[in-house]
N, C-alpha and C positions, 0 to 999 in steps of 0.2 A: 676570306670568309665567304661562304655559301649562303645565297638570299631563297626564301619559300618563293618559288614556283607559282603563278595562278595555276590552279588545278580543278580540272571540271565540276562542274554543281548544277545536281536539279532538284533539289531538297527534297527527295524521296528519303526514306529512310537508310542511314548507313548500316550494310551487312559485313563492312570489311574494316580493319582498324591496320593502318598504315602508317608503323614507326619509322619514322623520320629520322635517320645518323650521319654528324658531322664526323671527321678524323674522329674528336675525341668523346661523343658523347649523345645519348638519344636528346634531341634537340627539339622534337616535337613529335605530333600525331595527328594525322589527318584521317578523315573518315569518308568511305566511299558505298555507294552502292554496288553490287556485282557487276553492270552495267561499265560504269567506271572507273576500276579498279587500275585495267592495263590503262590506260591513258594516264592515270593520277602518278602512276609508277614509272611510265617512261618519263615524266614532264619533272619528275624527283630526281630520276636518275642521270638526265637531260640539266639539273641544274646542279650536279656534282654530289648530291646526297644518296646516302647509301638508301633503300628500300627494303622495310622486310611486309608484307602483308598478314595480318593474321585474320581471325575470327574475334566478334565482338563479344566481352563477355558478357553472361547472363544480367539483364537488368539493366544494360547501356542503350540509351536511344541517343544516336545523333543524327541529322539528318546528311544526306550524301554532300561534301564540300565541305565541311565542317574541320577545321584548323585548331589545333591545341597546341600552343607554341608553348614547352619550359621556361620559366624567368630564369633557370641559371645555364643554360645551354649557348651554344655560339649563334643560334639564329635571332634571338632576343638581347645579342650583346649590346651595349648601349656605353659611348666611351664616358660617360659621367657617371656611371657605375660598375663598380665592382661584378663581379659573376656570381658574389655570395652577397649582395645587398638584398635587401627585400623590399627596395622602392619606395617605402610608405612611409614619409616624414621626415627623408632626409635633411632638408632644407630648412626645418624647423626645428628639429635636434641638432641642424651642424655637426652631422657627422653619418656618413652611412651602417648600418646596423642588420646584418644578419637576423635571421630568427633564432631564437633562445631554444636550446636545446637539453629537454631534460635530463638528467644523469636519473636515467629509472633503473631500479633493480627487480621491477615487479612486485614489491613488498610494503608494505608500512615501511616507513621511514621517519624518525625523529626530524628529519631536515629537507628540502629539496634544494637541488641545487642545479644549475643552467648555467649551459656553455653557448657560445657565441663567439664574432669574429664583431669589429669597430675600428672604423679610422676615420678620424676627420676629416674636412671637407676638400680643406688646404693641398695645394699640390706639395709633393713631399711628404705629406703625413705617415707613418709607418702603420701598418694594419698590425690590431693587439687581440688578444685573446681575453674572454672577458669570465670568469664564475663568480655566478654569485648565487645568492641567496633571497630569502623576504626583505629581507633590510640593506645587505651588502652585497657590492658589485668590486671587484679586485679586477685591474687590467692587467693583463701580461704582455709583454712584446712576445713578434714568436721565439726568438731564442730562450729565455725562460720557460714558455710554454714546451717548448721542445725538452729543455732540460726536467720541466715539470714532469714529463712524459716518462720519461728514462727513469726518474728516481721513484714514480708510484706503481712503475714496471719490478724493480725493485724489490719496493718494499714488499708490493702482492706474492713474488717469489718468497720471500721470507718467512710471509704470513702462509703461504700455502706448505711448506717446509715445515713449519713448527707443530701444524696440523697432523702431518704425518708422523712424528714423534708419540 
């Protein structure tokens, strides 16, 4: 695993926005002045991480040094959490907890409902799939969830099929 680099800082304002990529994944962003761009980029590229530099968008102020590490990337990896935890309350729920993900159709809906990933704390624990609703929370392993997957692929075939009729 690839560790952040110190990379030069003089808290001028940053003009440059520099993604940060592990083998699998942008893993952070660091932020430079034009001054210190090439330095910030050799000392990324110097510590095994890929570099891309861009331009900051409208409305961003960071100032030059300025580090934005990912919570699910390899440079924030942490062996007491998963890559899909979200840190906040583990130890008090007994159990690490992803963020809830809404299933939106962009529409009114009669219902909402939120997907998520859960496994308790215990070594061995199996990581589950979680939907639910205002009231109800249903766990799946991932093999159900997987087959859940396949069968609502499915079914939408059939509903999209019937349409055409």
């Amino acid at each position: 695993m690839s560790t952040l680099p110190t990379l030069p800082t003089c808290g001028a304002p940053a003009t440059v926005r520099i993604e940060l990529y592990t083998v699998d994944s942008l893993d952070a962003c660091a932020y430079t002045c034009t001054a210190h761009t090439p330095q910030a980029t050799a000392a990324i590229g110097g510590a095994g991480l890929a570099a891309y530099p861009s331009g900051l968008e409208p409305g961003v102020s960071r100032p030059c040094g300025h580090v934005h590490v990912f919570p699910t990337g390899a440079l924030a990896a942490d062996p007491d959490h998963p890559r899909w935890c979200d840190r906040d309350g583990c130890r008090l729920r007994g159990r690490h907890r992803s963020r809830a993900r809404q299933v939106d159709t962009n529409r009114s809906e009669a219902s909402a409902v939120e997907v998520g990933l859960v496994r308790a704390l215990h070594a061995g624990a199996e990581t589950m799939v979680t939907l639910g609703g205002e009231a109800t929370v249903l766990a799946l392993s991932i093999g159900q969830a997987r087959v859940l997957r396949y069968r609502l692929a499915h079914l939408l075939d059939l509903a999209v099929a019937s349409r055409q009729r």
